[in-house]
C-alpha positions as CSV (number, residue, x, y, z in Angstrom):
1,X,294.4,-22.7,246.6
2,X,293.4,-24.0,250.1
3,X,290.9,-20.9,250.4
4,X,289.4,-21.5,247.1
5,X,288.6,-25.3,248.0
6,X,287.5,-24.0,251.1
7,X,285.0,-21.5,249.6
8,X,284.2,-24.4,247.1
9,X,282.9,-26.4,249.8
10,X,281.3,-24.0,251.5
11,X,279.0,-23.0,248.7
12,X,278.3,-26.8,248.0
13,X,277.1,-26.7,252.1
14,X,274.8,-24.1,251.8
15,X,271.7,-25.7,250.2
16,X,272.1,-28.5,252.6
17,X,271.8,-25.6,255.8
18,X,268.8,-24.9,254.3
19,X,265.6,-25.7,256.5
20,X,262.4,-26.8,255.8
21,X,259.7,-26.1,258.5
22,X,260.0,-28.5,261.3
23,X,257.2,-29.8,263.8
24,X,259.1,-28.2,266.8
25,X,259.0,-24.6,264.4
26,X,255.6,-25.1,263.8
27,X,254.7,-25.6,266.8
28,X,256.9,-21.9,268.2
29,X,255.0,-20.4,265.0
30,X,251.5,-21.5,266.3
31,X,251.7,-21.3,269.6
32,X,252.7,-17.5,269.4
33,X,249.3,-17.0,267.9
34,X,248.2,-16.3,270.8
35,X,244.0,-16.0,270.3
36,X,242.8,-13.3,273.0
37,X,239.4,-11.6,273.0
38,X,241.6,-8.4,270.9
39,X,243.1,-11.1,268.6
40,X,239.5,-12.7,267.6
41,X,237.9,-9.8,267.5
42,X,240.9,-8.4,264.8
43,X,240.3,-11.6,262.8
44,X,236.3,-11.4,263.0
45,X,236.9,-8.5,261.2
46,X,239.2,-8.8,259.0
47,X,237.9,-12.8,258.0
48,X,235.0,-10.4,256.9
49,X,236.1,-7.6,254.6
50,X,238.4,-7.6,252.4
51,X,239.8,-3.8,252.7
52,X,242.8,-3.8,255.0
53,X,243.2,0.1,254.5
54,X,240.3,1.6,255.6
55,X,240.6,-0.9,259.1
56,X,244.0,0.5,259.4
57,X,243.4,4.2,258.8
58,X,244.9,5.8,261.7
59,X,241.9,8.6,263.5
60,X,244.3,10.0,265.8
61,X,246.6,11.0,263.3
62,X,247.4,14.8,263.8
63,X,244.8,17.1,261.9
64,X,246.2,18.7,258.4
65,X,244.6,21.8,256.5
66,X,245.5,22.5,253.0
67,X,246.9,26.3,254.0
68,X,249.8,27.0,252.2
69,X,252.1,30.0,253.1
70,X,253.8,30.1,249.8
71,X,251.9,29.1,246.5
72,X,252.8,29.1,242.9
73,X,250.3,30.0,239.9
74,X,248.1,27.0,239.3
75,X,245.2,27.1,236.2
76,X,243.1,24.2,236.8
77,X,243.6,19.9,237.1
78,X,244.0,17.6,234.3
79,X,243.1,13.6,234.1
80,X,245.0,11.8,232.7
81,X,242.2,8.6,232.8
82,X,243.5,5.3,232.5
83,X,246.7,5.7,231.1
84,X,250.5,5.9,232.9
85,X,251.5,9.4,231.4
86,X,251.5,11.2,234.4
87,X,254.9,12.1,233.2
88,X,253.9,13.7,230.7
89,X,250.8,15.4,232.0
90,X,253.4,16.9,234.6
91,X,255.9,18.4,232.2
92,X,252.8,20.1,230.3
93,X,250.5,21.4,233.4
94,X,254.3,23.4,234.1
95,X,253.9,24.5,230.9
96,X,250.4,26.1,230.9
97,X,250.2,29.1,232.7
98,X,252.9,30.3,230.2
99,X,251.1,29.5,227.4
100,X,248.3,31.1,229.2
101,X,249.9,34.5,229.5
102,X,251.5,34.1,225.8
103,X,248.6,33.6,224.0
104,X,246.3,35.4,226.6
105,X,243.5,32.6,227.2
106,X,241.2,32.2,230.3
107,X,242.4,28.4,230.0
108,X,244.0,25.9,228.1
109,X,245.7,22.6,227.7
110,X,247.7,20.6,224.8
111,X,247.4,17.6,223.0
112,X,248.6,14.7,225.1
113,X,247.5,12.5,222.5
114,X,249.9,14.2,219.9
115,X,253.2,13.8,221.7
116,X,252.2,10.4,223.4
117,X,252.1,9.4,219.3
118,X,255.5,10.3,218.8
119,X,256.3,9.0,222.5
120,X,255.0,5.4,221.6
121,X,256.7,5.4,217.7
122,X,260.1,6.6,219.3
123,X,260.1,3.8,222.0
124,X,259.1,1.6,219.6
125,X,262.4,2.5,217.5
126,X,264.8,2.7,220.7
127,X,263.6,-1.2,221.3
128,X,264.5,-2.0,217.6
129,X,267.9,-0.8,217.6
130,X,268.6,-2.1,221.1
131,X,267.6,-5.5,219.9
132,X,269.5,-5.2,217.1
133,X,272.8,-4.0,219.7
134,X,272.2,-6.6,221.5
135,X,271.6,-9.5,218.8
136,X,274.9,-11.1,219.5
137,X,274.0,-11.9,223.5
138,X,272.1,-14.6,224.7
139,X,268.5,-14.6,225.0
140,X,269.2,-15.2,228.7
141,X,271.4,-11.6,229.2
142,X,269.7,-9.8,231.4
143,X,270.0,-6.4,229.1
144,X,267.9,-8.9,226.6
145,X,265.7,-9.7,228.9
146,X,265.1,-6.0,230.4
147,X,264.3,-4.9,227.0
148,X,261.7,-7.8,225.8
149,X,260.1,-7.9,228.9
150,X,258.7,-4.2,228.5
151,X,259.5,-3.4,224.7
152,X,257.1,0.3,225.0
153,X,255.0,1.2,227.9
154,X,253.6,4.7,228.6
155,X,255.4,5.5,231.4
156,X,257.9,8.2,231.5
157,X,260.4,11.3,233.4
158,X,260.7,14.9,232.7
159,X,263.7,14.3,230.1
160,X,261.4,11.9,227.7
161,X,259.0,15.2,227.5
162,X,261.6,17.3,226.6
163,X,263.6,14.4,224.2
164,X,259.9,14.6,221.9
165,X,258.7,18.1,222.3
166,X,262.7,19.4,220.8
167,X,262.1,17.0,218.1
168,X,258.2,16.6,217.3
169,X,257.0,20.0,219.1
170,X,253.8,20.6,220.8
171,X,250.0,21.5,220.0
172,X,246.8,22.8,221.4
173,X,244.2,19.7,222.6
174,X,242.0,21.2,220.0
175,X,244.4,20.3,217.4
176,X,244.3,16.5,218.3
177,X,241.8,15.4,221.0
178,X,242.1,12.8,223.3
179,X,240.9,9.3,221.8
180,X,239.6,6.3,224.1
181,X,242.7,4.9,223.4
182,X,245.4,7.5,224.4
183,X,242.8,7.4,227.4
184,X,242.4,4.5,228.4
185,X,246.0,2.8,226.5
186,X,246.3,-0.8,227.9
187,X,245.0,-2.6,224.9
188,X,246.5,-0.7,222.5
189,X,250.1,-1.1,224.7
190,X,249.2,-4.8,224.2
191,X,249.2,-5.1,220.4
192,X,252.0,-2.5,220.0
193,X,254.0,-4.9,222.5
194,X,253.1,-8.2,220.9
195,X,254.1,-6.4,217.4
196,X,257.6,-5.4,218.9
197,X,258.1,-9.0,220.1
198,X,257.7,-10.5,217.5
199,X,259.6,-7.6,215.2
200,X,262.7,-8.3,217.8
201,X,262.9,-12.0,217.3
202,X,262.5,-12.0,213.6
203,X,265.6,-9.4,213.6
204,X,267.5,-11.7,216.4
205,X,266.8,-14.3,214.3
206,X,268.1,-12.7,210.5
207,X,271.2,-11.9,212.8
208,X,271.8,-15.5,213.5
209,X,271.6,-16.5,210.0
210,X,274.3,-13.9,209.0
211,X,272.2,-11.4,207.9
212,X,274.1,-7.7,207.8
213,X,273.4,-5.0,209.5
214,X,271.8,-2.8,206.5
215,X,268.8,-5.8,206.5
216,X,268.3,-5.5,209.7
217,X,267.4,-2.4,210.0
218,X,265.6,-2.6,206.5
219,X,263.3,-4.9,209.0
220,X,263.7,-2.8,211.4
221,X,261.8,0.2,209.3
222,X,258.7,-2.6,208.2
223,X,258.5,-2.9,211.7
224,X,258.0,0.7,212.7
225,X,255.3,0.7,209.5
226,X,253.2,-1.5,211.5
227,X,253.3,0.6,214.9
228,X,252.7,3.5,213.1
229,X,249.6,2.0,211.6
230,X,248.3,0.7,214.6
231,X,249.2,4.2,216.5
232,X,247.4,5.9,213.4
233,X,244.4,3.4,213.7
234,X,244.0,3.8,217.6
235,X,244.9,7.6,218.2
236,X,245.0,9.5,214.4
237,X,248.0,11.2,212.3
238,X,249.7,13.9,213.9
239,X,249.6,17.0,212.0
240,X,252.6,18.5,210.3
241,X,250.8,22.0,210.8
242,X,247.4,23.6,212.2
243,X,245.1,26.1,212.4
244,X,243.8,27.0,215.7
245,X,240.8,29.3,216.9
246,X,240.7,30.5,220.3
247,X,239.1,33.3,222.2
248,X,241.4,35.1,224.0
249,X,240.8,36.3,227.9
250,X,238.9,40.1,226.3
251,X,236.9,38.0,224.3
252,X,238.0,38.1,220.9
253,X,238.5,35.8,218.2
254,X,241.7,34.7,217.0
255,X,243.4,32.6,214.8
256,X,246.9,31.1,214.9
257,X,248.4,29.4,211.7
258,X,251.6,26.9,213.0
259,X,253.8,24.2,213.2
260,X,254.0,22.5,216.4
261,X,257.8,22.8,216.7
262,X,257.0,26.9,216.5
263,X,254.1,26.3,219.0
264,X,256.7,24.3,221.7
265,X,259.2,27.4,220.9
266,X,256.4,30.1,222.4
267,X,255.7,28.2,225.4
268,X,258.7,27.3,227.0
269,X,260.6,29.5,228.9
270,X,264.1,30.9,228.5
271,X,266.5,28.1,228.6
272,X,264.4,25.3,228.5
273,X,266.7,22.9,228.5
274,X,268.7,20.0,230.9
275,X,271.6,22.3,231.7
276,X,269.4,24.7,233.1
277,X,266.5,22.4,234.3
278,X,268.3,19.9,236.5
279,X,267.2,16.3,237.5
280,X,267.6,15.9,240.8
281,X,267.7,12.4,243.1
282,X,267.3,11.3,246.3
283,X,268.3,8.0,246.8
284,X,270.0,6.9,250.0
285,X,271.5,3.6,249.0
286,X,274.2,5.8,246.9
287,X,277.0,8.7,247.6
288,X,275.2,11.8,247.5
289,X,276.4,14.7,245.4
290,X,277.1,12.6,242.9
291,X,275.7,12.4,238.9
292,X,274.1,9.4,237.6
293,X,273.2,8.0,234.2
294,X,270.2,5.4,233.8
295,X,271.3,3.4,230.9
296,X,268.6,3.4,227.6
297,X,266.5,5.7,230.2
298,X,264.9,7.8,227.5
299,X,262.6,7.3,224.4
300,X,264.8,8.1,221.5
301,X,268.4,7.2,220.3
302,X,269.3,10.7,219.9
303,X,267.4,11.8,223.0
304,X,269.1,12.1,226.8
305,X,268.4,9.5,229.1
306,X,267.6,10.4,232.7
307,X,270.5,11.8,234.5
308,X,270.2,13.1,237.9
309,X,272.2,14.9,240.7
310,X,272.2,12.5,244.0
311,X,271.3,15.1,246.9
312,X,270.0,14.5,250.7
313,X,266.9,16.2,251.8
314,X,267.4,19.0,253.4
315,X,269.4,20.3,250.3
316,X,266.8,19.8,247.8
317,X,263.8,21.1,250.1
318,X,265.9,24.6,250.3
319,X,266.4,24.9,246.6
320,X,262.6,23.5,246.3
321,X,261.5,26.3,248.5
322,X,263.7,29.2,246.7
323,X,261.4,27.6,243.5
324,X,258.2,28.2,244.8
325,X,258.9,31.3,246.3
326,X,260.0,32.8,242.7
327,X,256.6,31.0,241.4
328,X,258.4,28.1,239.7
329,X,256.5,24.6,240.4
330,X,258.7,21.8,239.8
331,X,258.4,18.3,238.2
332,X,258.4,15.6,241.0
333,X,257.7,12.1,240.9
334,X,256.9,9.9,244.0
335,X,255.7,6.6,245.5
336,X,252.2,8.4,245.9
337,X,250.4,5.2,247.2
338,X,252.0,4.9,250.4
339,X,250.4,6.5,253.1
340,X,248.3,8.2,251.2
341,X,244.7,9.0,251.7
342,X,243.0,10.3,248.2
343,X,239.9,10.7,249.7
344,X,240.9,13.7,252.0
345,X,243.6,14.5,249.7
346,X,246.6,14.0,252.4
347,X,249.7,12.1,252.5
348,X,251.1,12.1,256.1
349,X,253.3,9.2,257.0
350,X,251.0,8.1,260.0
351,X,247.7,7.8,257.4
352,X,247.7,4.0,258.2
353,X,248.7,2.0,261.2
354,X,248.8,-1.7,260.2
355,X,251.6,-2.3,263.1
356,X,249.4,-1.8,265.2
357,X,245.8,-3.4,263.5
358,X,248.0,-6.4,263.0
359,X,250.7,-6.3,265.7
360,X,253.8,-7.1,264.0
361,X,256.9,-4.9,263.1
362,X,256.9,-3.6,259.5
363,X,259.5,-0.3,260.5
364,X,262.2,0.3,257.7
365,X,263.8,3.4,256.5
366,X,263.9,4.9,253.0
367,X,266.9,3.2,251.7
368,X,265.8,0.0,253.0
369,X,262.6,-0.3,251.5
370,X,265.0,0.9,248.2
371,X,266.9,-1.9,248.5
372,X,264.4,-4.6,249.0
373,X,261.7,-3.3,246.5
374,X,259.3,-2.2,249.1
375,X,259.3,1.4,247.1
376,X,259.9,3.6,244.1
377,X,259.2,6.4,242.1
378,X,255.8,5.4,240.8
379,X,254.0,9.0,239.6
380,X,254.6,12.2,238.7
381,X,253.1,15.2,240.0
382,X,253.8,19.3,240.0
383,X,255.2,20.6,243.7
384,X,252.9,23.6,243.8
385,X,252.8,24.9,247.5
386,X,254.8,24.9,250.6
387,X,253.8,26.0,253.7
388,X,256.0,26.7,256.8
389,X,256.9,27.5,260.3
390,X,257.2,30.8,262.0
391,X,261.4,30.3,261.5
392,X,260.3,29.4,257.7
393,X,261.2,25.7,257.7
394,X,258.7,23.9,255.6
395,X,256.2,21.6,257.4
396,X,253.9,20.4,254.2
397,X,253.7,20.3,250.5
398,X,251.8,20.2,248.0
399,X,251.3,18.2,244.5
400,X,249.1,19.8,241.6
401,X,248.3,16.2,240.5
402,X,246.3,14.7,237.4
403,X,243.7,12.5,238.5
404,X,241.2,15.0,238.1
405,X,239.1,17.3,240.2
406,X,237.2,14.5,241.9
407,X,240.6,13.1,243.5
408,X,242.0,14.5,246.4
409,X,241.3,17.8,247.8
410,X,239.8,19.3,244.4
411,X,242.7,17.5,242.4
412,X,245.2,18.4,245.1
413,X,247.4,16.6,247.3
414,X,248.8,18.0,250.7
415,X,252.2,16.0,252.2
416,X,253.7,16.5,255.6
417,X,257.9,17.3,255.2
418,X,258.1,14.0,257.0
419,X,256.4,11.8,254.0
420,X,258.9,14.3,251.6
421,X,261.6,12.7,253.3
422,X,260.1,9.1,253.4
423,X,258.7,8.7,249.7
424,X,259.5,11.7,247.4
425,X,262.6,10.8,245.1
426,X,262.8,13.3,241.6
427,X,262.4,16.7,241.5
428,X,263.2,18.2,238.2
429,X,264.6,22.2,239.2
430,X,266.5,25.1,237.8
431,X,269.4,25.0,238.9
432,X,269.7,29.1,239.7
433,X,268.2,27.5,242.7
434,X,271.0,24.7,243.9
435,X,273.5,25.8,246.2
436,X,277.0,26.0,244.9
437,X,278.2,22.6,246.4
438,X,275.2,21.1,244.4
439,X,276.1,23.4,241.1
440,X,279.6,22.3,241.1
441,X,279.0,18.6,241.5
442,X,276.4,18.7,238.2
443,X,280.4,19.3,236.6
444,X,281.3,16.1,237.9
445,X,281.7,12.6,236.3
446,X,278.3,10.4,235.5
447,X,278.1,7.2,236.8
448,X,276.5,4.6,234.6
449,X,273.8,2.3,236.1
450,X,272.3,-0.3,234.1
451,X,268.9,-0.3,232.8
452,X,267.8,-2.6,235.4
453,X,268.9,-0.2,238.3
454,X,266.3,-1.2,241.3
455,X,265.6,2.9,241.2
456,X,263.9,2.8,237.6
């Protein structure tokens, strides 16, 4: 009883310990601006342009080629424009060079407008129902608020691909082109999201006044009428079936009658599936060799949410290297935006040097900058290349990314091993390529994180 008054009291202290900034503060905090000729000159500068970066851009940082020892079979860069599906641009560029060699074209691509359709109307849905789950909780719960905040965006991992390609299949970009809205998707996100809103607190609302749970999801169906009209209006019908005309690589005309659920069946390889195409983590602020589950991380109710094997570095960069070496590029996803120079197409953890441009300590370590938000997975890319040392340790990477040609080096990203240590986090691999310590932990228990979890 004594420690709980004590604690009591404590916590009643604590706001009065807080400080405001005294004069005698001030004064240490000014005074150690100290304004030398270096200083002024800095703040001429800087007072003066507005673009930090290219001030900070480090020119004795060691030279990088884009020479890669091993390499995996790459046919050409996508763009995926203004829109967040890198995701999903990802899973597919895997995909093409087998449906290159199956159907024996010169080039290809699919519809990314097609599956981001059923992507949008399936998200749509998953909010629905967890707004109807959850329409006994305060609007204050933080699952509640999680879900309204964001109701559908286009953003995505490996699993959501394959949750809407075993369900809604795939087709050729010929079948359904691109439209300036599956392009360029923040407006149409906006209405969908507004829609959704407003859907979720009419059904939160029918729930209050006793309404069952059969009318609620009779609303929840209206609902979904709407987003599939506005889908329909902004990016047209998916087909049920198609004809497509190609000319294969000898030149001659061909025609394919299909469904795209056939179509997704002859491009995938054996065993396309999660138990054989592992999601993999590295996040130091947890136990590795562990699984875990990311609550409502997926875009369908029957779909899996993202699941992924905790492993340290030097674990996944073998396995990632056995991949490439057996010409199997893997699904990553990164925070591509630090230290990263897109103009010269190389990520190298000494790009930028604002320590020193601005003379102040800003050093933390990966699970630090975890922990306190400073980085994240933020885009997905192919790992195409790796190139090593004479005792075959890797020393840089490469991304296939999909920014188009004009980005990088020809659409191409080279990393040093360091900034794979420092900012790569998902890797999506078959797991014929873990070692057995990482093979039989995939058998153990899932750990549930919420759907808040600082990693997603």
């Amino acid at each position: 009883m004594k420690r709980l008054i004590l604690l009591s009291a404590l916590c009643l202290c604590l706001p009065v310990a807080a400080q405001t900034i005294s004069t005698s503060a001030l004064d240490s905090i000014q005074q150690s601006f100290v304004k030398d000729d270096a200083t002024r000159a800095i703040q001429n500068i800087l007072t003066n342009d507005k673009n930090i970066k290219t001030k900070a851009l480090n020119h004795s940082v060691a030279p990088m080629d884009h020479f890669f020892k091993y390499k995996t079979s790459v046919k050409g860069i996508t763009d995926q424009l203004s829109s967040g599906r890198c995701w999903m641009f990802t899973s597919m560029n895997q995909l093409r060079p087998l449906a290159m060699q199956r159907y024996n074209v010169s080039s290809f691509d699919f519809s990314h407008n097609y599956s981001y359709f059923w992507d949008m109307l399936e998200k749509a849905n998953l909010f629905l129902e967890d707004v109807i789950v959850t329409a006994d909780r305060s609007f204050d719960d933080r699952a509640v608020v999680t879900y309204f905040k964001n109701p559908v965006s286009d953003g995505g991992v490996w699993n959501l691909f394959w949750n809407i390609g075993e369900k809604y299949g795939v087709v050729p970009a010929e079948i359904m082109p691109e439209t300036e809205h599956s392009n360029n998707t923040s407006q149409m996100l906006s209405v969908l999201n507004e829609r959704l809103r407003a859907g979720g607190y009419a059904i939160r609302e029918q729930f209050a006044a006793g309404k069952k749970l059969d009318a609620l999801h009779e609303s929840k169906i209206e609902i979904l009428k709407d987003v599939y009209r506005i889908l329909a209006l902004c990016l047209g019908e998916p087909p049920t079936e198609f004809i497509w005309r190609y000319i294969d690589a000898a030149g001659n005309v061909k025609t394919l009658k299909s469904t795209p659920a056939e179509f997704y069946k002859s491009v995938i390889p054996e065993n396309y599936n999660p138990d054989t195409y592992v999601m993999i983590m590295n996040d130091p602020t947890r136990p590795y060799y562990q699984v875990y589950e990311i609550e409502n991380y997926r875009n369908s109710i029957e779909g899996i949410n993202w699941y992924y094997l905790n492993l340290p570095n030097d674990v996944i960069k073998v396995a990632a290297l056995k991949s490439i070496k057996a010409n199997e590029p893997m699904y990553a996803s990164c925070d591509v935006g630090k230290q990263s120079n897109t103009t010269t197409g190389k990520l190298d953890m000494n790009t930028y040097d604002y320590e020193s441009l601005f003379g102040v300590d800003m050093s933390m370590d990966k699970k630090a900058r975890i922990l306190t938000r400073q980085s994240g997975s933020s885009h997905a890319m192919l790992i195409v290349s790796c190139d090593t040392d004479d005792n075959d340790v890797p020393v840089k990477w490469e991304f296939e990314n999909s920014w188009g040609a004009a980005s990088g080096n020809k659409g191409y990203l080279s990393f040093t091993d360091k900034w794979f240590d420092e900012y790569l986090f998902r890797i999506v691999i078959n797991r014929k390529f873990l070692d057995s310590n990482s093979v039989e932990a995939l058998t153990g228990p899932k750990v549930k994180l919420p759907c808040w979890d600082y990693m997603f």
